[in-house]
VEXDREN-2710 file (C-alpha; in Angstrom, 1 decimal):
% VEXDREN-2710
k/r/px/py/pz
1/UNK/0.0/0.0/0.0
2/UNK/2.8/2.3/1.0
3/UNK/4.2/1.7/-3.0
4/UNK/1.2/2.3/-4.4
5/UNK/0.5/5.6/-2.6
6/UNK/3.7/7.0/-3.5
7/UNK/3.4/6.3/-6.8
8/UNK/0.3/7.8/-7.0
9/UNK/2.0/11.1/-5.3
10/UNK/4.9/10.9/-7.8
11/UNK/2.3/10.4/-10.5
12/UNK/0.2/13.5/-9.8
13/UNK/3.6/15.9/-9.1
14/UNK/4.7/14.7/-12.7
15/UNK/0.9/15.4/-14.4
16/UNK/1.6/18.7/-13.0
17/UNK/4.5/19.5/-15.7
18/UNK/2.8/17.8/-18.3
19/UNK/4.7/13.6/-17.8
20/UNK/2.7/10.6/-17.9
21/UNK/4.0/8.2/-15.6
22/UNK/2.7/5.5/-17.2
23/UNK/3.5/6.4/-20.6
24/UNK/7.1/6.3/-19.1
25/UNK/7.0/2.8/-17.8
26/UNK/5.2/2.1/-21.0
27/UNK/8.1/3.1/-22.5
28/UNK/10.7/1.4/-20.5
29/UNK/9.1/-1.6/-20.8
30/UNK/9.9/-1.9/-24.5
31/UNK/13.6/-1.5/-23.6
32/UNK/16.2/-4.6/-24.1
33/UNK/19.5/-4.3/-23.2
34/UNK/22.2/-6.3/-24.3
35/UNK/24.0/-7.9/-21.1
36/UNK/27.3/-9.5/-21.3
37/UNK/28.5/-12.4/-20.7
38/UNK/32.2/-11.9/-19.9
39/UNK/31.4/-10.0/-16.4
40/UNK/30.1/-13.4/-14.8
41/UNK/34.1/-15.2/-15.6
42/UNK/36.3/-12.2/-16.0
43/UNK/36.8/-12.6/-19.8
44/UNK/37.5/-15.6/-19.2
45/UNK/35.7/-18.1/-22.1
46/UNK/35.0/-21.8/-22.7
47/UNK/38.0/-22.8/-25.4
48/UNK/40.1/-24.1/-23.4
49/UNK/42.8/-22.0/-25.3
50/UNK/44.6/-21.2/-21.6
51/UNK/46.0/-17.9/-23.5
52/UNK/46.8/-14.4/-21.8
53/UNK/43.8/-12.1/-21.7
54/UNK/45.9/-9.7/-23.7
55/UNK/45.0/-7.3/-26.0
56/UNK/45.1/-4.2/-24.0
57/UNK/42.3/-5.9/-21.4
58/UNK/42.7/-6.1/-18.0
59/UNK/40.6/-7.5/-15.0
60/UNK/41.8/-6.5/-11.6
61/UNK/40.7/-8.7/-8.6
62/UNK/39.5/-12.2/-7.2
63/UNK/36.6/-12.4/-5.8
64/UNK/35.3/-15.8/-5.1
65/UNK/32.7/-17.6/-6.9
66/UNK/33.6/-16.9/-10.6
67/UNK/31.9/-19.1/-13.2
68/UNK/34.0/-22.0/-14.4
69/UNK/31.8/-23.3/-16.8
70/UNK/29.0/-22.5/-19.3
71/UNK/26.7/-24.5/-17.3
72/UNK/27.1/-21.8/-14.2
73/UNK/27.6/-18.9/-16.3
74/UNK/24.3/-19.5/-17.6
75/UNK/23.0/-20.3/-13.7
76/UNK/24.5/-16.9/-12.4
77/UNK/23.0/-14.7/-15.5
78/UNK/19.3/-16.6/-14.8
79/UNK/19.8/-15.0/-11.2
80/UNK/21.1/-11.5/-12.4
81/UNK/18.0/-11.6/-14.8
82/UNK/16.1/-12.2/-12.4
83/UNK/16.6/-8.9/-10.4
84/UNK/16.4/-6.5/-13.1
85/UNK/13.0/-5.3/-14.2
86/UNK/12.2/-6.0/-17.9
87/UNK/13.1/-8.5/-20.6
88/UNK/16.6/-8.1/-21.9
89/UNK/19.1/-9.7/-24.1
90/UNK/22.4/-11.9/-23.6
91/UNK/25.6/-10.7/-25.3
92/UNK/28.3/-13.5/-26.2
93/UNK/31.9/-13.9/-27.2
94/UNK/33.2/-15.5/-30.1
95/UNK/35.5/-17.4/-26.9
96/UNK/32.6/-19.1/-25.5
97/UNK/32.3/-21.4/-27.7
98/UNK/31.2/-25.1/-26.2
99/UNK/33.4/-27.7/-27.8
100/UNK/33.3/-30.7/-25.6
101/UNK/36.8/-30.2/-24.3
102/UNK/38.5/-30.4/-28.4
103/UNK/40.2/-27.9/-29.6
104/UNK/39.0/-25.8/-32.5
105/UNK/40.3/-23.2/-33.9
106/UNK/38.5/-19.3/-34.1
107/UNK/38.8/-20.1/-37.8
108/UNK/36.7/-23.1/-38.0
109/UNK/34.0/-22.4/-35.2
110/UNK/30.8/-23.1/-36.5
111/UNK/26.9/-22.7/-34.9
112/UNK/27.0/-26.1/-34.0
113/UNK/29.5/-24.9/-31.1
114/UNK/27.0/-22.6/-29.8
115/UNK/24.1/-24.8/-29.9
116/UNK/23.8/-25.2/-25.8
117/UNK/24.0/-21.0/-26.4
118/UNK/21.0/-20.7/-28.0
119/UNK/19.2/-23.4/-26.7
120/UNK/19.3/-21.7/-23.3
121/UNK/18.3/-18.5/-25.0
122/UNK/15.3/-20.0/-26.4
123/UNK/13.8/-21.7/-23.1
124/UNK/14.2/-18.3/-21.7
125/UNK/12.7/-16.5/-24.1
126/UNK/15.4/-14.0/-24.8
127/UNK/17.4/-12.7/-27.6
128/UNK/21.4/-13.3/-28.5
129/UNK/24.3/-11.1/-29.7
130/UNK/27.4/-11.4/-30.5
131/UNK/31.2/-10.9/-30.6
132/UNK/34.3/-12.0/-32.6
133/UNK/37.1/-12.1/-30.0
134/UNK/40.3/-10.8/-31.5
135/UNK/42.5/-11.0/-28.3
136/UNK/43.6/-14.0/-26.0
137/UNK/45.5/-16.1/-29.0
138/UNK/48.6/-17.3/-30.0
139/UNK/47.9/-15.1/-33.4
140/UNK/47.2/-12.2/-31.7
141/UNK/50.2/-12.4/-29.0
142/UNK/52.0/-8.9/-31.1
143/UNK/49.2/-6.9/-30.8
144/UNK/48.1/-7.0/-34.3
145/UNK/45.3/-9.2/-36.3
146/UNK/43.7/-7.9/-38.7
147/UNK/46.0/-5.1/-39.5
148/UNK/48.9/-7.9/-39.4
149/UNK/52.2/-7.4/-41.9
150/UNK/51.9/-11.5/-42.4
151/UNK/49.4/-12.4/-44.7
152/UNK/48.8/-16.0/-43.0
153/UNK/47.7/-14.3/-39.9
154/UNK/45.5/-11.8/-41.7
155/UNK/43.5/-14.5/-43.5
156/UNK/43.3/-16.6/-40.0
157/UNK/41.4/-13.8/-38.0
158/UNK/39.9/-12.5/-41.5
159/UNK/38.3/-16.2/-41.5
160/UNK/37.4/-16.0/-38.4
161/UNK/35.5/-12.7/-38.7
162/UNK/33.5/-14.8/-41.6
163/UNK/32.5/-17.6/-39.1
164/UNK/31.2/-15.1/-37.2
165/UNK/28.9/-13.6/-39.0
166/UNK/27.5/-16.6/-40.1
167/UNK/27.2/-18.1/-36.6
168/UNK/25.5/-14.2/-35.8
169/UNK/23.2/-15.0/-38.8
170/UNK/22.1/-18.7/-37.6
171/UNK/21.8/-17.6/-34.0
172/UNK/18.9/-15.2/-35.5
173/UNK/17.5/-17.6/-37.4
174/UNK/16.9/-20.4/-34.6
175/UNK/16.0/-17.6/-32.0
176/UNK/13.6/-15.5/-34.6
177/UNK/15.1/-12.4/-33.1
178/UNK/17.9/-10.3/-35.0
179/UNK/21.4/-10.7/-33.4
180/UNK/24.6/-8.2/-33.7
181/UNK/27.6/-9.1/-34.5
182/UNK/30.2/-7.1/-33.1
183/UNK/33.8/-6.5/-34.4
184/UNK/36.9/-5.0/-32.4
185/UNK/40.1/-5.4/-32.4
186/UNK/42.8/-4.4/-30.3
187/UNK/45.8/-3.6/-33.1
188/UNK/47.7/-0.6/-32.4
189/UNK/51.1/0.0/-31.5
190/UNK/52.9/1.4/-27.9
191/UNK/54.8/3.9/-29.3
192/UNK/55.0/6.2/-31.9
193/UNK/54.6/4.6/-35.6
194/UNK/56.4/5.4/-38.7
195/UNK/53.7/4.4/-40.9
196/UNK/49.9/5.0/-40.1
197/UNK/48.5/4.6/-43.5
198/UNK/49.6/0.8/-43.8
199/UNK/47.8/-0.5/-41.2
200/UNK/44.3/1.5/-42.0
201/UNK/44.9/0.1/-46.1
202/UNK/45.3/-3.2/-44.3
203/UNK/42.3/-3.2/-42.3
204/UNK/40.3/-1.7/-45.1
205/UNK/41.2/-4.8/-47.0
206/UNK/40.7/-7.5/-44.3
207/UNK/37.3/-5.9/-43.5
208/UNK/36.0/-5.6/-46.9
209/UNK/37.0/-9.9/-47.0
210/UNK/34.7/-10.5/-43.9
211/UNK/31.8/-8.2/-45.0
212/UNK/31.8/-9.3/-48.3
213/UNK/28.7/-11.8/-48.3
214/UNK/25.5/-10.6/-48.2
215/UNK/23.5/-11.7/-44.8
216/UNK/19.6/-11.4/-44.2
217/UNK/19.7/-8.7/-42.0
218/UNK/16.5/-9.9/-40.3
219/UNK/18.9/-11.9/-38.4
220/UNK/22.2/-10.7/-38.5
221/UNK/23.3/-6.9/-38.6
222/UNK/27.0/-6.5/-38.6
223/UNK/28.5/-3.2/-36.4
224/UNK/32.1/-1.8/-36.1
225/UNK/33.7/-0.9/-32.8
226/UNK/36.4/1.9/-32.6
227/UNK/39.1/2.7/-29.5
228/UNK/41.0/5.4/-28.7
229/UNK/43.8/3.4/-27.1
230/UNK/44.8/0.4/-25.3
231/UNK/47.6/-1.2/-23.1
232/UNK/50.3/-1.7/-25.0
233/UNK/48.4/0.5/-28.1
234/UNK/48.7/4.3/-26.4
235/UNK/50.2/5.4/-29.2
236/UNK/48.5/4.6/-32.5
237/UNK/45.4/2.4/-32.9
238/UNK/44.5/2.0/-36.8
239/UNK/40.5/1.2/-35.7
240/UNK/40.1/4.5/-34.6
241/UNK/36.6/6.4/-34.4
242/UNK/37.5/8.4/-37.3
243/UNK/38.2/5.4/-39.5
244/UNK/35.1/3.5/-38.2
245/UNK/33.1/6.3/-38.7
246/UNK/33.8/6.5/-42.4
247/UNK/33.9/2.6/-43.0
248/UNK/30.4/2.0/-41.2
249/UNK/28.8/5.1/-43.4
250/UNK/30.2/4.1/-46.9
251/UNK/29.7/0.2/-45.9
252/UNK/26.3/0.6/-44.5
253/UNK/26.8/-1.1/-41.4
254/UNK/26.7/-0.3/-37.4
255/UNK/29.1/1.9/-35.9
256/UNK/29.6/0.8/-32.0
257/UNK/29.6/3.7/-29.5
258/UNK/31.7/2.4/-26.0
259/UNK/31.6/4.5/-23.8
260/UNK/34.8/3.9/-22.1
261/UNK/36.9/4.1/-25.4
262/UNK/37.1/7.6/-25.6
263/UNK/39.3/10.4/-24.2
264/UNK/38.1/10.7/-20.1
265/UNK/36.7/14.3/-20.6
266/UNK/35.0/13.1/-23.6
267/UNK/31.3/12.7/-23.3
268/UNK/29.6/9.9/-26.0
269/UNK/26.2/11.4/-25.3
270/UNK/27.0/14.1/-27.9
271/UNK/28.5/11.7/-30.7
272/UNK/24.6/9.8/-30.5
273/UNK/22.5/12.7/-32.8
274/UNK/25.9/13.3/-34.6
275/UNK/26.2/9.9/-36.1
276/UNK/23.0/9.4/-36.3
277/UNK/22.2/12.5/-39.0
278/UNK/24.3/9.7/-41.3
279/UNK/23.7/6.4/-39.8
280/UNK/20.5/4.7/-39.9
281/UNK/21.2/2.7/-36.9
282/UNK/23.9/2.5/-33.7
283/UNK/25.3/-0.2/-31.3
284/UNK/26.2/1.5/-27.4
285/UNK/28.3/-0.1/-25.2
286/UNK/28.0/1.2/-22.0
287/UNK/30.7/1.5/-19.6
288/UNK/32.5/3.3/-16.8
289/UNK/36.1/4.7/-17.0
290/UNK/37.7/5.8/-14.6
291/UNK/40.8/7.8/-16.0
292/UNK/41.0/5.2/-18.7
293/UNK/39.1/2.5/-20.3
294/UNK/38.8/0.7/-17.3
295/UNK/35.6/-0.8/-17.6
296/UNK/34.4/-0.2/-14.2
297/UNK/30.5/-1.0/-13.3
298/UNK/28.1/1.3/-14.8
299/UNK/26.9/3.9/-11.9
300/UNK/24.3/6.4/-12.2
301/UNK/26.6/9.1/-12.9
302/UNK/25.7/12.5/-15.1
303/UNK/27.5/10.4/-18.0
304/UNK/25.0/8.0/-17.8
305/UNK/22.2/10.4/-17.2
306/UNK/23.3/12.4/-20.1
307/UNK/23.4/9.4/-22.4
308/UNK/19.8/8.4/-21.4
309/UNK/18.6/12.1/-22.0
310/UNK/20.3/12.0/-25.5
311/UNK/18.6/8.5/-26.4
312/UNK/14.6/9.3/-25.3
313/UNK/15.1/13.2/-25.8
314/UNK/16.3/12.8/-29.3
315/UNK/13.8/10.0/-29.8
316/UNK/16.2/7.2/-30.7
317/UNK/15.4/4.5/-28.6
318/UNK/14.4/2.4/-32.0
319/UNK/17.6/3.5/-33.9
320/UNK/20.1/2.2/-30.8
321/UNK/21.1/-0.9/-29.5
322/UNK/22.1/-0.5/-26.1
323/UNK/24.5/-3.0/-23.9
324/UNK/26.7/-3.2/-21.1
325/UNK/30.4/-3.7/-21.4
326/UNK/32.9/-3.9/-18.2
327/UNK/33.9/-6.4/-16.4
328/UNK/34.9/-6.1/-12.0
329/UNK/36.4/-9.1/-10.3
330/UNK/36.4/-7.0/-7.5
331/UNK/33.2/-7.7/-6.5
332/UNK/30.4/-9.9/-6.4
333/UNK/30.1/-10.5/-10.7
334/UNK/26.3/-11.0/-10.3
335/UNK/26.2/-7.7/-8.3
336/UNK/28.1/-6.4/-11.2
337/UNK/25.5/-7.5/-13.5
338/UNK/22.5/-6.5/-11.3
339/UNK/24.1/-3.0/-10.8
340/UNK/25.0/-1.7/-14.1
341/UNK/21.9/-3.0/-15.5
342/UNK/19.4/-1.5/-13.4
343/UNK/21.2/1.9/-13.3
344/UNK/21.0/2.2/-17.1
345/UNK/17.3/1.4/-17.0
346/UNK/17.1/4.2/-14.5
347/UNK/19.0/6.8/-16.4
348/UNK/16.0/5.8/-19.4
349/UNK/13.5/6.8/-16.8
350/UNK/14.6/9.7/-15.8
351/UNK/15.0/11.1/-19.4
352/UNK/11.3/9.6/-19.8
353/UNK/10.5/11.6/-16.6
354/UNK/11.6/15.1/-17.8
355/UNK/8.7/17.9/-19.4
356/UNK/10.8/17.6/-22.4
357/UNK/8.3/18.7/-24.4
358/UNK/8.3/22.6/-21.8
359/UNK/11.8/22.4/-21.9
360/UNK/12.3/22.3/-25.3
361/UNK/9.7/25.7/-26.0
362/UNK/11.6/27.1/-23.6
363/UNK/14.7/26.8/-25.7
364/UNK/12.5/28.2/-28.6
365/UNK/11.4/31.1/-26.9
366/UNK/15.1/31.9/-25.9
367/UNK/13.8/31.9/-22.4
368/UNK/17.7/29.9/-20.8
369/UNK/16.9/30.9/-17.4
370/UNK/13.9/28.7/-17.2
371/UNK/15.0/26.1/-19.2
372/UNK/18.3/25.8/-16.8
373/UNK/15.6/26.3/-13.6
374/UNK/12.7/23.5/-14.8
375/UNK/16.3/20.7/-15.8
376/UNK/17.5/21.7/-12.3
377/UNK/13.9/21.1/-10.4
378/UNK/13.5/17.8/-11.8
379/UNK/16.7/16.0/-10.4
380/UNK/14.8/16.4/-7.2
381/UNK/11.8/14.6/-8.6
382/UNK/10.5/11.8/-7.4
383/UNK/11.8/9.0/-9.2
384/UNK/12.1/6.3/-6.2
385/UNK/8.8/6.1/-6.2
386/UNK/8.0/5.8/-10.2
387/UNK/10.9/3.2/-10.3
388/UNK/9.5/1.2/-7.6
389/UNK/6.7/0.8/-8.9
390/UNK/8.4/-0.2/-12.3
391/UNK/10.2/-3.3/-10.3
392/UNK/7.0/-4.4/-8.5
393/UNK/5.3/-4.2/-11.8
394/UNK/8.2/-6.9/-13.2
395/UNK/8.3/-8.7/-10.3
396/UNK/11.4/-8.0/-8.6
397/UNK/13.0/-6.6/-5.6
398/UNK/12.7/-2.9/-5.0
399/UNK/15.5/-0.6/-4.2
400/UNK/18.3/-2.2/-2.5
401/UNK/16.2/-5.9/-1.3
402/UNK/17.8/-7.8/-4.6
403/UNK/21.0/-7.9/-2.8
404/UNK/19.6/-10.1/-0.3
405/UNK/18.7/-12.6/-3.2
406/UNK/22.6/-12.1/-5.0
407/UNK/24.1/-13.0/-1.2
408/UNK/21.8/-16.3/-1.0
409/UNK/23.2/-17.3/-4.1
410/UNK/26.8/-16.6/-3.2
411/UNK/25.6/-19.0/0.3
412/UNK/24.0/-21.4/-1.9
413/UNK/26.1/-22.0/-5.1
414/UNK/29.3/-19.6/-5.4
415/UNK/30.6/-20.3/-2.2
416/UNK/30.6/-23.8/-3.3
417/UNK/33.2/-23.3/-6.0
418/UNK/37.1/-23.5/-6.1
END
C-alpha cells in the first residue's frame, strides 16, 4: 500500500509538468539491453585456449565464486536476470564457444559450437548477440590481427570474422530475433609509428573480405567498434573512431559507440544525434572509465544520465542498441551484472521523466533561465517512487532488497566453487 501511494504522489507531481508516468514505464518496458557475458568469468571463455587475456584488457581482482563453466555462467546470468526489471538480451563472445573439451580453432568455429547458447536462450525467451574475440590467441600475441604485416595471420582472423557472422546470422535464425555481431580489435602499437596509412589500407582490406557476403539482416546486422587506445596501443590504434566512422557510413553497417573508449573528458552522449544524421542505426556499449578505459561497473553518474537524456530526448530508442560492457572481479560478478543493469534502465527513466516537451519551448522562446531552472527542479523529482513501482510491476526486488537474493546465491552455489 505504502508503493502504491507513493506512486500515485509521484504520479500526480509529474501530471503537474505535463509527464505521464505511465507512458514512461510504458516506455521502459519496450527497452532490451544487451547484457554481457564476460562480467560473470572475467573474460574468461570456454575454449580451453589457456592464452593471456591480452590485448590491452585487464581485469583487476579475485573475488570468489567466478563461473567455471557455461553451465554456471548461464545459472549466475538466470539470477542476475532475475533482479532486473524487464526482458533483456544476452551478449556473447566468439571465446565461449562449447566444444566438448576439443580444440578448435576461431577459424573453424561453427553454430554447432554454440548450440547449448542458443538453446538456453530459447527456453528463456530471450534474444542473443554477439562478438568475434580478436585477443587471448597465440595469433594475436603482437598486438596486431587484422591489420597484421603476415598475410597468413591476416586470412586466420579475416576467417574467423566470416565464421562469425554466419554463426551471428544462424543464431537469429533459430531464435527469430535479429542478433549483432560485433567486431573490435585491439591492433595498435605502444609507441610512436612510422607508418599509419599501412595499417588502416590493411584493415580496409581485411574488413571488406569478412563483410563481403551478403547476410539477411533480419537476423544478423553487422557493427564496427572503434578505441582510442589500449595497453600496450597508447600510441596509435588504426581502428580508430575516425576510421570507423567513415567505413560503417560508406559500408552501411553499425558503428559501436563504447563509452569507455574515448578520451576521459570526452562525453559519448553528444556523438549519439551526430552519427545518427548519417547512420541509420547504432550499437552502445555502456561503460564506466575511470581515467582510462577501465571498464568499471556502470553507476548512475551525469555520464550515464546524459546518455539516457540524448537517447529518449532525441527519440532514438528504435535507432540504438544498447548494452553493457565492463567487467569487475572486484566484486560480487552477479552484483556487477544487477548493478550496471538496473542503473541504465534508470537513467532511461529519468529522461522519460523530464517535461521535455516545456523544456524544449523554452529553448525556442530563448527563455535559458527557465529552461536551466525547470532541468534543475526535476533531479529532485521523485523517481524512487515511479521506479518502484516499475520493479514491483516486473516482479522484482525494489530498491536495494535484490542484494539479499545475490548474497543467498553466493551462500547457496558460489561459495561452493574452487
Amino acid at each position: 500500500m505504502n508503493i502504491e501511494r507513493s506512486y500515485e504522489l509521484a504520479q500526480e507531481r509529474y501530471a503537474e509538468l505535463g509527464v505521464s508516468t505511465a507512458d514512461a514505464l510504458s516506455q521502459l518496458s519496450r527497452i532490451a539491453v544487451s547484457i554481457h557475458c564476460w562480467q560473470g568469468d572475467d573474460v574468461g571463455g570456454f575454449e580451453g585456449a589457456g592464452e593471456q587475456l591480452g590485448g590491452g584488457l585487464a581485469v583487476t581482482g579475485n573475488y570468489p565464486g567466478k563461473a567455471r563453466t557455461a553451465t554456471e555462467l548461464r545459472a549466475d546470468f538466470e539470477k542476475a536476470l532475475s533482479l532486473i526489471p524487464g526482458r533483456h538480451r544476452f551478449n556473447l563472445h566468439a571465446s565461449y564457444a562449447e566444444t566438448s573439451g576439443k580444440k578448435v580453432e576461431r577459424d573453424a568455429l561453427t553454430a554447432k559450437h554454440f548450440e547449448g547458447w542458443i538453446h538456453w536462450a530459447k527456453s528463456l525467451g530471450i534474444g542473443l548477440d554477439f562478438n568475434q574475440t580478436y585477443f587471448a590467441h597465440a595469433k594475436a600475441a603482437d598486438g596486431f590481427t587484422l591489420t597484421h604485416t603476415d598475410k597468413g595471420i591476416r586470412q586466420f582472423w579475416i576467417e574467423h570474422g566470416i565464421r562469425c557472422r554466419e554463426i551471428g546470422e544462424a543464431i537469429g535464425k533459430a531464435l527469430g530475433k535479429t542478433c549483432l555481431t560485433n567486431l573490435w580489435i585491439p591492433d595498435g602499437m605502444k609507441d610512436t609509428p612510422a607508418d599509419r596509412k599501412g595499417p588502416r589500407e590493411r584493415l580496409v582490406e581485411s574488413l571488406d573480405a569478412i563483410f563481403k557476403k551478403q547476410l539477411d539482416r533480419k537476423y544478423n546486422v553487422d557493427s564496427v567498434e572503434p578505441k582510442l587506445f589500449g595497453i600496450g596501443s597508447e600510441s596509435y590504434v588504426p581502428g580508430s573512431h575516425e576510421f570507423y566512422i567513415g567505413y560503417a557510413i560508406t559500408r552501411k553497417i553499425l558503428l559501436t559507440i563504447d563509452s569507455g573508449h574515448y578520451h576521459p573528458t570526452e562525453g559519448v552522449a553528444d556523438k549519439i544525434s551526430a552519427v545518427l544524421q548519417y547512420l541509420p542505426e547504432i550499437a552502445l556499449h555502456i561503460s564506466r572509465g575511470v581515467r582510462w578505459d577501465s571498464d568499471h561497473v556502470v553507476t548512475l553518474s551525469d555520464e550515464l544520465q546524459a546518455i539516457g537524456q540524448e537517447l529518449v530526448w532525441g527519440d532514438y530508442l528504435g535507432r540504438v542498441r544498447i548494452g553493457l560492457d565492463y567487467f569487475d572481479a572486484s566484486i560480487n560478478r552477479i552484483a556487477a551484472w544487477v548493478i550496471g543493469a538496473r542503473n541504465v534502465l534508470k537513467a532511461l527513466l529519468v529522461a522519460m521523466l523530464a517535461p521535455t516537451q516545456k523544456l524544449r519551448q523554452l529553448e525556442m522562446d530563448g527563455d535559458y533561465t527557465s529552461r536551466l531552472a525547470l532541468m534543475e527542479e526535476v533531479k529532485t523529482m521523485p523517481l524512487c517512487a515511479v521506479w518502484d513501482c516499475f520493479c514491483t510491476q516486473k516482479n522484482v526486488p525494489m530498491g536495494e532488497k535484490w542484494l539479499a537474493d545475490v548474497k543467498k546465491h553466493e551462500h547457496d552455489a558460489l561459495a561452493k566453487r574452487q
